[in-house]
PAKE-428751 format. One line per 8 residues: number of its first residue (from 1); their letters; for each residue x, y, z of C-alpha. Coordinates in Angstrom, 3 decimals. Layout:
N
NUM> a> X Y Z  ...
//
This chain:
448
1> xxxxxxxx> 97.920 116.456 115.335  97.712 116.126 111.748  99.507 117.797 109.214  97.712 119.362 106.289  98.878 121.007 103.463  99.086 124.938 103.997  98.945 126.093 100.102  96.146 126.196 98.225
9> xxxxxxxx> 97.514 124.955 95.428  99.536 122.227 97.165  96.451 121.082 98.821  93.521 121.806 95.689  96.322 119.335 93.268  96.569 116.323 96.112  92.687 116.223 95.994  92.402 116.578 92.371
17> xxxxxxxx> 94.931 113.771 91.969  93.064 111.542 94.507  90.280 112.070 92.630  91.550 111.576 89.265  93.404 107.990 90.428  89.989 106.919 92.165  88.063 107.785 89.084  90.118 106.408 86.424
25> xxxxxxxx> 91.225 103.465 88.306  87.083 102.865 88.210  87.121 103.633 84.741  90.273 101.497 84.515  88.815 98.537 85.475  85.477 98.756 84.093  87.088 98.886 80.163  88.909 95.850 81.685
33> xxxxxxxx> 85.636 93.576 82.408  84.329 95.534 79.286  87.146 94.063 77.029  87.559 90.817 78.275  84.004 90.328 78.413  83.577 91.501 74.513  86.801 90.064 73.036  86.234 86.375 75.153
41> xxxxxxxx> 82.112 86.628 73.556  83.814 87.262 69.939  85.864 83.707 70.433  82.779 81.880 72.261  80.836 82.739 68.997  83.527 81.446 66.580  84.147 78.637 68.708  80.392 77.556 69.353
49> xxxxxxxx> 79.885 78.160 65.127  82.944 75.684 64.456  82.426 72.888 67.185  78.353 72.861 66.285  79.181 72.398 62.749  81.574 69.656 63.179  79.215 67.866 66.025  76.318 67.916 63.630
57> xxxxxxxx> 78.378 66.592 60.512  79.561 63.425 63.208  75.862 62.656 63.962  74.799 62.692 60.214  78.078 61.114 58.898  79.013 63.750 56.340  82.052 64.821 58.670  85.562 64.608 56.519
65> xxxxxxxx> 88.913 63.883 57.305  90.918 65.673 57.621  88.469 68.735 58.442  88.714 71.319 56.314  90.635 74.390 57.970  89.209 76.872 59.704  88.979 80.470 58.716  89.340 82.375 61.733
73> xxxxxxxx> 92.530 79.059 62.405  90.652 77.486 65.125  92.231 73.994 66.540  89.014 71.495 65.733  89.211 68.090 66.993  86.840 64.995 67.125  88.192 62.742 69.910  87.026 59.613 71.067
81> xxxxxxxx> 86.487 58.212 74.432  90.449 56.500 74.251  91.445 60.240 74.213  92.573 59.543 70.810  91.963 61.871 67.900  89.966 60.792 65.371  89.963 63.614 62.751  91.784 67.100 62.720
89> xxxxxxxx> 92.387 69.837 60.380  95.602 68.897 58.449  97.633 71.507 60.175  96.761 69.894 63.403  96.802 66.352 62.867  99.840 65.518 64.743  98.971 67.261 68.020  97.716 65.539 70.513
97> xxxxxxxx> 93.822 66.379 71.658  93.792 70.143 72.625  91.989 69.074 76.307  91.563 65.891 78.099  88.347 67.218 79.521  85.060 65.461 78.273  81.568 67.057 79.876  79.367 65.144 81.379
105> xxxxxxxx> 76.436 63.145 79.816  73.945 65.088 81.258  76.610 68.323 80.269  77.206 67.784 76.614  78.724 71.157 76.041  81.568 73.176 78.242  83.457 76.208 77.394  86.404 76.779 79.413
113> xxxxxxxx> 90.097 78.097 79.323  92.533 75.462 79.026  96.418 76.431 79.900  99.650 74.138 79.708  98.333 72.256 77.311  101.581 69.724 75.742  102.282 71.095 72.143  100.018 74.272 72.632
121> xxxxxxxx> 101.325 77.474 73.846  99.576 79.620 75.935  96.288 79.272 76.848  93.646 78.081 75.050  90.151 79.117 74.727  87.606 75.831 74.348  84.510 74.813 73.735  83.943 70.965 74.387
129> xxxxxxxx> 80.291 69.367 72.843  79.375 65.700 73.319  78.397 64.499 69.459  75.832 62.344 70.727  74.027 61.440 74.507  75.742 57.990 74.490  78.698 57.118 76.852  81.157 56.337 74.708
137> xxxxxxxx> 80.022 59.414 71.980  83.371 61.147 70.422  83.971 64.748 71.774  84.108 67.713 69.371  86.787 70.547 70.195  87.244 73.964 69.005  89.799 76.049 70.723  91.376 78.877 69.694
145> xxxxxxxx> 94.602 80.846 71.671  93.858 83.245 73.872  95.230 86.693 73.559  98.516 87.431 75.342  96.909 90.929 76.904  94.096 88.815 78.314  96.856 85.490 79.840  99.697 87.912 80.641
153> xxxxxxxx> 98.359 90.876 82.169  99.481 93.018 79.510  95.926 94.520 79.237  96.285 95.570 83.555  99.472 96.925 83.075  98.007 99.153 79.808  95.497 99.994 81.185  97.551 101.007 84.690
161> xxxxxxxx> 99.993 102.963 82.398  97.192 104.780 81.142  95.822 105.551 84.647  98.567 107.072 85.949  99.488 108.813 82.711  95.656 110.556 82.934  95.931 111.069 86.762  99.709 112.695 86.494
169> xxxxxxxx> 98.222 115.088 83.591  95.189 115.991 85.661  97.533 116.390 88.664  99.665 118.387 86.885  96.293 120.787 84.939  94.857 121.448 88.262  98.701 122.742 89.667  98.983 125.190 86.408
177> xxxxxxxx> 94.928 126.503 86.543  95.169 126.697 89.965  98.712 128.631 90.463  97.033 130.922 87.264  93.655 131.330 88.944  95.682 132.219 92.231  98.229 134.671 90.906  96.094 137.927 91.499
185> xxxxxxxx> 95.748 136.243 95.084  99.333 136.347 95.943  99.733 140.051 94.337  97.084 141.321 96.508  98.769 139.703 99.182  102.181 140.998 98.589  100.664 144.670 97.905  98.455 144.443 101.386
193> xxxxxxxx> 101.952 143.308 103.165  103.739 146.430 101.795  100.595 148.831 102.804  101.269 150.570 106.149  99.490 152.990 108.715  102.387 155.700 106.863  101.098 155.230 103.718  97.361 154.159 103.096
201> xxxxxxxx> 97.270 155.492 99.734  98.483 152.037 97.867  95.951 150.145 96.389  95.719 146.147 95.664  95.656 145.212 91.830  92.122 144.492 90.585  91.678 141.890 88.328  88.934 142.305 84.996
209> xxxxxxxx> 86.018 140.271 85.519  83.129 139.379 87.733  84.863 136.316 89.716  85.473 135.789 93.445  88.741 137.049 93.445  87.769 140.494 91.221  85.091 140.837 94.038  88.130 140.210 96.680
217> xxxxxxxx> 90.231 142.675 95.279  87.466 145.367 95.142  86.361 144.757 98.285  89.723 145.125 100.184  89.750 148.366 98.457  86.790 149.603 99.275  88.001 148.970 102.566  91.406 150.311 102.211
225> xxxxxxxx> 89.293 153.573 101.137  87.317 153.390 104.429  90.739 152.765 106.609  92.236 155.687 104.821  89.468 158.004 105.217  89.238 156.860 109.094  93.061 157.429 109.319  92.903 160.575 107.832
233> xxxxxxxx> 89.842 161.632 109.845  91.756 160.701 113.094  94.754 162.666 111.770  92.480 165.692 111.091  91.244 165.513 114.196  94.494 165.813 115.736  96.059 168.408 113.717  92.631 170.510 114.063
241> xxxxxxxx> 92.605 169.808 117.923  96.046 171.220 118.187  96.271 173.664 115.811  92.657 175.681 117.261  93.401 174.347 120.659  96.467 176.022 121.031  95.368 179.769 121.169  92.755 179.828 123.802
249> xxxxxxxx> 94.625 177.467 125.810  97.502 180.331 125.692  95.541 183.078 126.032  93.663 181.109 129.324  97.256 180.571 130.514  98.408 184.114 130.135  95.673 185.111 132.283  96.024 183.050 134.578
257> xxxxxxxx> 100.142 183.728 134.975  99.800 187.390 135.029  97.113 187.059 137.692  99.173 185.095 139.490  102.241 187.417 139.132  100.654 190.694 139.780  97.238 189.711 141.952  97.232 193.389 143.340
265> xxxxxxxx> 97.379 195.149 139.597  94.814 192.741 138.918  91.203 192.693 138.111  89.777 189.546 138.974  86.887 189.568 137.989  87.199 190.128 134.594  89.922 188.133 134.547  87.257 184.995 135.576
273> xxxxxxxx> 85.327 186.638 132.956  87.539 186.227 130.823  88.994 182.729 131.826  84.998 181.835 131.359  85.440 182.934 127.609  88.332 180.829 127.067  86.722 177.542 128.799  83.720 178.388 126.529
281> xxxxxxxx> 85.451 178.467 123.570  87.522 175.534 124.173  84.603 173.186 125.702  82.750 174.222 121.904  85.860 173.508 119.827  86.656 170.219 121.813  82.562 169.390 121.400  82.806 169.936 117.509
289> xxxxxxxx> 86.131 168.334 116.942  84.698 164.972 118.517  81.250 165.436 116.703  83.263 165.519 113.563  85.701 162.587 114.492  82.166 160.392 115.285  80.287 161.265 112.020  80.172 158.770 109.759
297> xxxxxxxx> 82.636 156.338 111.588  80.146 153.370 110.848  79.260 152.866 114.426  75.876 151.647 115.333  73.169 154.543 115.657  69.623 154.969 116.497  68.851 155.884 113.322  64.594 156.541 113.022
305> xxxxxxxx> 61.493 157.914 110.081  61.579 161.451 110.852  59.093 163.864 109.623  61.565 166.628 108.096  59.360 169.537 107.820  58.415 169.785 111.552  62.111 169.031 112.395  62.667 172.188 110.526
313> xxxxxxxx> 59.590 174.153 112.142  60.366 172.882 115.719  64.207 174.343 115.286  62.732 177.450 113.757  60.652 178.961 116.837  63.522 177.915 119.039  65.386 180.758 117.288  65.579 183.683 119.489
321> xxxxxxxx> 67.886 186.322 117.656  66.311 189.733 115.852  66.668 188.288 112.354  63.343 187.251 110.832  63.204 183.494 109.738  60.550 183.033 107.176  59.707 179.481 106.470  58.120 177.648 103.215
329> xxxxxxxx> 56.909 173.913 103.355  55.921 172.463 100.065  55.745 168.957 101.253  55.761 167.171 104.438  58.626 164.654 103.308  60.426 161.620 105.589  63.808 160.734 106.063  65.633 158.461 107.873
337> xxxxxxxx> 68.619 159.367 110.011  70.090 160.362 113.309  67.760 162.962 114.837  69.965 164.630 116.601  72.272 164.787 113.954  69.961 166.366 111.746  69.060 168.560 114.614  73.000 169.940 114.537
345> xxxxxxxx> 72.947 170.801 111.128  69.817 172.737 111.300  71.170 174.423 113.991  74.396 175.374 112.411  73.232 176.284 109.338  70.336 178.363 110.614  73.205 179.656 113.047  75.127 180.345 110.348
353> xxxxxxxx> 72.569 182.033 108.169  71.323 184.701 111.086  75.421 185.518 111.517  75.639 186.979 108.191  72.041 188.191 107.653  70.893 191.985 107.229  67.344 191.344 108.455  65.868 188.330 106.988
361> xxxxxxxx> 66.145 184.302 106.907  64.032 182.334 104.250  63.691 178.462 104.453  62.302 176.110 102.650  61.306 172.570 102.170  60.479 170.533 99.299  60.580 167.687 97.381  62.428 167.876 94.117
369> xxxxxxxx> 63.851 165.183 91.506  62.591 162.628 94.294  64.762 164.356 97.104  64.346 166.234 100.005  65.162 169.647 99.581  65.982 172.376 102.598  66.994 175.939 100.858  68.140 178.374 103.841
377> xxxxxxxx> 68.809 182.060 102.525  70.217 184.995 104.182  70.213 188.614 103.373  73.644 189.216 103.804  76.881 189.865 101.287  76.532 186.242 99.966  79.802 184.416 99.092  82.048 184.759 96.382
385> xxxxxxxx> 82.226 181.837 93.764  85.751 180.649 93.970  85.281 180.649 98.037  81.882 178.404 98.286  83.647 175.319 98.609  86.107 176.656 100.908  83.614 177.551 103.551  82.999 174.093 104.270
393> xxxxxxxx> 86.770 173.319 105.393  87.793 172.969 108.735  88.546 176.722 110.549  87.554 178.335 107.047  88.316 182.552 107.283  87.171 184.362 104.463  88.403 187.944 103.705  84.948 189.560 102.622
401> xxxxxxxx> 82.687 190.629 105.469  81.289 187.085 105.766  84.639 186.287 108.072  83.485 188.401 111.298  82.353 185.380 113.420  80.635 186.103 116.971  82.251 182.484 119.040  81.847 180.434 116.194
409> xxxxxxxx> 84.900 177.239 116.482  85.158 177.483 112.319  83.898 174.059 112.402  79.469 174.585 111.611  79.669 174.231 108.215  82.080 171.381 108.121  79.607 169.180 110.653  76.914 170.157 108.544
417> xxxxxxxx> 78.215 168.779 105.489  79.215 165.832 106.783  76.366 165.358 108.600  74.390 165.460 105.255  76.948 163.131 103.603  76.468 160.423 106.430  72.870 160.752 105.573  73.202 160.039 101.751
425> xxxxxxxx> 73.052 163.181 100.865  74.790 166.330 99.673  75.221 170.513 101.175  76.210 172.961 98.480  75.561 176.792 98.103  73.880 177.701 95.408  73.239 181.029 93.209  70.904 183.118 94.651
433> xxxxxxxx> 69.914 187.511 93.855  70.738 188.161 97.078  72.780 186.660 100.152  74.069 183.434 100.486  71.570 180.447 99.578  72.931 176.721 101.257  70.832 173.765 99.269  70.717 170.149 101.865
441> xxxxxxxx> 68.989 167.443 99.761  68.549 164.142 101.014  66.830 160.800 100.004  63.452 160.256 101.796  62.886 157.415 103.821  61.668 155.173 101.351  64.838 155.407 99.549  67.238 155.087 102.368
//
């Protein structure tokens, strides 16, 4: 198996200084060749300059001796075919000849590098040019010492110095940027280690900025909202379950126990009848409590183009109770969504609506700031001000007439506003002369 580095920041500074040694090591060697190559052309040129002089003042016999020194302190030499020098600068006329290498008739000039040369140190750095085509012509040298960075390998061992100097610095760049850029990593990591199903209300620190790791941080709170919500949902759910639960499952037992205790005192037929009433109740209650806990969970749903206003006709003539339900359509607007969702919160707020109503029901549909609007007004007392957001809370009992409830569970309004909210939209009561007016708006389809 093999091993690999489990930080980030380990692994992100091993590449980096991979990378860095492979590149400067290239760049390394190429300033090498580069060097060499420029510094050796500089000596050819001096060289070539100095030995073509002298060969041409041999040919045309206006050479002197000694030869006059050099400038740049090139070693010139005229040496004959005994290997014996014939003329020399002065400062160089008791050395012996700089190379016993003489090109080749056909050859007449040769540069080389000539090392371990008797009297010389170093190496030496020589151009070599026949003075004439004849056999025994005299040879004309010009050599000049060869820098100790390019004969020692002073210049490789710079230039590996410098390598490893650049390499460690980039090494040691990429471990600082990256442990920086990584810092709001490891704090959102320690905060999401500390978060637990007790306490969902702890957030992750959010960096400024558009980067990858602000977008992390926003992200896993967006979904720390959605866990919390869900959480809290599913704790709802159970403290609603056995808080409403609890009475008709008592009064069902009581019943049932004092039936059983006194079955000749008893009447048992209402006391089905009344079991029935209990069941009832609880099988509704049960019904909206898991309608409520499935609501905008984020689990898949046929969701489809419905045409609004006939929704709201088609649950309108289903109503069979002796208010009068007078409906308005403006528009003939679509929206997307769950139809039978949609369907429950027509029903519950038209259910809700004919509760409380003297004699009359008015709805209406419309389009309105590019929303769907449904308006459904009752007749009744209306609802106080400082009690119209309160009605949409779970088992909600107002104290004005508007709490006398004929089997409701408590929970109609609640569905139907979160119904709505799953949907994109919004449920509110608004002011209205008369009664109690509830406003649903939603986006229309094209805007979903």
């Amino acid at each position: 198996m093999r091993l690999r580095p489990r930080s980030i920041r380990v692994r992100d500074t091993l590449i980096a200084a991979v990378i860095s040694l492979l590149a400067f090591s290239a760049l390394g060697v190429t300033l090498d060749v580069i060097i060499r190559d420029v510094g050796t052309a500089q000596m050819l040129r001096e060289n070539q300059l100095a030995a073509r002089r002298i060969s041409g003042a041999v040919r045309d016999g206006t050479m002197r001796h000694p030869i006059p020194d050099d400038p740049a302190g090139l070693v010139l030499q005229v040496v004959g075919p005994d290997r014996r020098v014939r003329a020399s600068t002065a400062i160089d006329a008791w050395r012996p000849p700089v190379s016993a290498r003489r090109p080749a008739v056909g050859e007449r000039v040769v540069d080389y590098v000539e090392c371990d040369v008797p009297e010389y140190r170093g190496c030496m750095l020589v151009e070599a040019i026949r003075a004439t085509t004849a056999p025994d012509s005299v040879v004309v040298y010009a050599a000049q010492p060869m820098p100790v960075v390019f004969t020692a390998g002073l210049l490789e061992w710079i230039l590996t110095a410098v390598v490893l100097v650049l390499s460690t610095l980039t090494s040691w760049t990429t471990w600082k940027v990256v442990g920086r850029t990584l810092r709001p990593v490891e704090a959102i990591r320690a905060q999401l280690s500390e978060i637990s199903a007790s306490d969902l209300s702890r957030r992750v620190p959010q960096p400024a900025g558009e980067d990858e790791i602000a977008q992390l941080a926003r992200t896993a709170n967006e979904t720390l909202d959605r866990l919390e919500r869900s959480v809290a949902r599913q704790r709802q759910f159970s403290s609603d379950a056995s808080h409403e639960l609890r009475t008709p499952i008592a009064a069902l037992r009581a019943n049932l126990e004092d039936a059983s205790m006194h079955p000749d005192d008893t009447d048992l037929e209402a006391v089905v009848r009344a079991a029935l009433r209990d069941t009832d109740r609880l099988e509704s209650i049960v019904t909206d409590l898991l309608l409520l806990a499935r609501i905008g969970t984020g689990g898949a749903v046929a969701q489809e183009v419905i045409d609004f206003a006939e929704l709201v006709r088609l649950e309108v003539r289903r109503r069979a109770s002796g208010v009068v339900i007078r409906i308005a359509v403006d528009a003939r607007p679509a929206v997307r969504g769950v139809r039978m969702q949609l369907v429950r919160l027509l029903h519950n707020l038209l259910d809700n609506a004919e509760r409380y109503a003297e004699s009359c029901v008015e709805v209406a549909v419309s389009e309105t700031d590019g929303q769907v609007v449904l308006t459904v007004t009752d007749d009744g007392s209306g609802i106080p001000e400082q009690d119209r957001e309160r009605v949409f809370e779970r088992f909600t009992r107002l104290d004005t007439a508007r709490s006398r409830s004929a089997g409701g569970t408590g929970l109609g309004l609640a569905i139907a506003r979160d119904i709505a909210t799953a949907h994109g939209g919004s449920l509110r009561i608004e002011e209205s002369l008369l009664g109690a007016r509830f406003a649903l708006r939603l986006p229309p389809a094209d805007h979903s």
